[in-house]
C-alpha positions as CSV (number, residue, x, y, z in Angstrom):
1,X,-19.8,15.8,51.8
2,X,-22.4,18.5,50.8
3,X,-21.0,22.0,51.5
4,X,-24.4,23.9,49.7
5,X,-27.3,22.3,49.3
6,X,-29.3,22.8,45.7
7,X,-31.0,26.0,44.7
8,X,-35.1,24.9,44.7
9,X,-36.5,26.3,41.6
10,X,-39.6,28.4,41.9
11,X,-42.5,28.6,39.8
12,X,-43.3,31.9,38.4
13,X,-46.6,32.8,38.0
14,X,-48.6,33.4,35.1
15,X,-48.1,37.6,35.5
16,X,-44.3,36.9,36.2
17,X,-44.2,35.0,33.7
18,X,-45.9,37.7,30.9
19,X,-43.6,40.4,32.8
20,X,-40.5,38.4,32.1
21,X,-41.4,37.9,28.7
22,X,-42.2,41.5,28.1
23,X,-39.0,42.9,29.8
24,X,-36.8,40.2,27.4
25,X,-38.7,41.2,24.4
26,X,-37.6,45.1,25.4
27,X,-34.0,44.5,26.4
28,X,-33.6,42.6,23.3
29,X,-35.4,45.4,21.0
30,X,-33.5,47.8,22.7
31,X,-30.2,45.8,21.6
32,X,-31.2,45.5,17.8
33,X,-31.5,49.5,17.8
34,X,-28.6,50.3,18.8
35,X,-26.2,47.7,17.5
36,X,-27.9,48.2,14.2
37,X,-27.3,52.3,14.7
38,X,-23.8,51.6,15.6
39,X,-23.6,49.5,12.2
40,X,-24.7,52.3,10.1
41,X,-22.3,54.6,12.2
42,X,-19.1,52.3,11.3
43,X,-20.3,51.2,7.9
44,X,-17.4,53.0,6.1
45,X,-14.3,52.5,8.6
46,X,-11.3,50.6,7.0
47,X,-9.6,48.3,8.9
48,X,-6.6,50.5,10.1
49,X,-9.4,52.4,11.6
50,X,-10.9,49.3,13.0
51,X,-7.3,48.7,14.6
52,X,-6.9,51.6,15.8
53,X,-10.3,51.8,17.5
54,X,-9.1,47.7,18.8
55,X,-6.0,49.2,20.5
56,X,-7.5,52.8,21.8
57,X,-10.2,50.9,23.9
58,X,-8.2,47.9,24.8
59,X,-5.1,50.8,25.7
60,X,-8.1,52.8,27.8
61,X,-9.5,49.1,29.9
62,X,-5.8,48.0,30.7
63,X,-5.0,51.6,32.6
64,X,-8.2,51.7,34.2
65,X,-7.7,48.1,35.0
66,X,-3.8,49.3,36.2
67,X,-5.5,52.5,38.2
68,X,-7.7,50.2,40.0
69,X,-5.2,47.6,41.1
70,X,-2.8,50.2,41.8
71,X,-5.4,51.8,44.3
72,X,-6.1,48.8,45.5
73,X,-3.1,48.3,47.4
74,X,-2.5,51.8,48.1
């Protein structure tokens, strides 16, 4: 019993290809600056700052995870 049928791959062409390539090789550029940028910025935080930074953003993505379930069903 098939519910969905396969996905038929298509074949890019050649400029699709060369585009895809291009845009990968920017996102991942892009990536390298600014994890390497946010290295040098937290290159001398100790770890009870590193803990503290853990349990401010994970404290700030519960509510806001909270707030939107509470709307939810409001």
């Amino acid at each position: 019993m098939r519910l969905f049928g396969k996905a038929k791959k298509e074949e890019l062409s050649r400029g699709q290809e060369a585009f895809a390539v291009r845009m990968a090789d920017r996102i991942c550029t892009l990536q390298r600056r600014v994890s390497d940028r946010l290295n040098r910025l937290t290159a001398g935080f100790g770890r009870s700052t590193w803990i503290f930074l853990l349990v401010l953003g994970c404290t700030g993505f519960g509510s806001y995870c909270a707030y939107l379930v509470w709307n939810a069903f409001n």
